[in-house]
N, C-alpha and C positions, 0 to 999 in steps of 0.2 A: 267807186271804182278808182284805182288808180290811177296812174299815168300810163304805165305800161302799156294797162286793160285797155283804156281806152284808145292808144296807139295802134294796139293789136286788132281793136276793132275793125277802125277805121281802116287799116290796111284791108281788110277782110271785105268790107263794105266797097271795098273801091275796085275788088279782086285784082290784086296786084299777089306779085310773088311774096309768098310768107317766110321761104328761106330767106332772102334778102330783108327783110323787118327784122328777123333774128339774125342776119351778118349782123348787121346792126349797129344792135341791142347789144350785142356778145363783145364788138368792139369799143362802144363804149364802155361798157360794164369791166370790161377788161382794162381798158385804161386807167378808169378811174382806181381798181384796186390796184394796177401797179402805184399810181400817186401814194393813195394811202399809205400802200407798202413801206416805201421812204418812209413818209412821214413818220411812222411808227419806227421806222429801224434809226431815226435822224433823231428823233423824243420832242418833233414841234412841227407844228402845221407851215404851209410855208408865210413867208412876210412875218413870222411870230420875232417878236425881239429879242428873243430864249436862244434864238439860230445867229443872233449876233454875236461873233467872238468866239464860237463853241467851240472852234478846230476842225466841225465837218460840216458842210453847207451842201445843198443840193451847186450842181454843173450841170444844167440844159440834160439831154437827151440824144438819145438815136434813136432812128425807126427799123423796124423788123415786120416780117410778113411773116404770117403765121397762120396755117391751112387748117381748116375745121369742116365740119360736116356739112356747116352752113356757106362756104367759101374761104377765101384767102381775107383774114383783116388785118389795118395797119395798125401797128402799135408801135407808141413812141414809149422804148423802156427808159425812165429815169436815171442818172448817173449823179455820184457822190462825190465831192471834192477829191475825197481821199481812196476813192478807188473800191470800197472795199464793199458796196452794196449790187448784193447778186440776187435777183427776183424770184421768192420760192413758187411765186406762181411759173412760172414755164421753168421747160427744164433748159441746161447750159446748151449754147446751140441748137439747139431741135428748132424744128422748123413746123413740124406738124403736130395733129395733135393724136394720140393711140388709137382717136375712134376708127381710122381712116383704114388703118392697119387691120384692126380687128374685122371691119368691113370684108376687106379683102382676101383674110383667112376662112370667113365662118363663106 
């Protein structure tokens, strides 16, 4: 099993709220692709020596709340020396996510 599995279980076993195992879940899982994100848009994992001298270096973060099915989670979006990395994962400003919407239509 893996990690998740067994997380999920265990929430399960303890009957605790399952949305809240999936806030989570979603906000980490969400974090960590924002990192990546960088990483890939930046061409070096961070503390790599490749990021020394390049002309664009990772600069700290800000946090954003961002609404999902599962609740509000925080996410801290990454920021580029030079400005110019914008996260394909959320859209520009938005705050929520379409499902909440669509909820509310159907």
């Amino acid at each position: 099993m893996t990690q998740f599995t067994t997380e999920l279980l265990n929430f399960l076993a303890q009957k605790q709220d399952i949305d809240e195992f999936f806030r989570t879940s979603l906000e980490t899982a969400m974090n960590d692709l924002l990192q990546a994100e960088l990483s890939a848009f930046l061409g070096y994992e961070p503390y790599d020596k490749v990021g020394y001298n390049s002309g664009n270096s990772r600069n700290g973060s800000y946090s954003r709340q961002f609404e999902t099915k599962y609740g509000t989670v925080q996410l801290s979006i990454p920021r580029d020396r030079n400005g110019n990395f914008s996260p394909a994962l959320l859209p520009a400003y938005g705050r929520r996510d379409d499902h909440l919407e669509e909820m509310v239509i159907k």
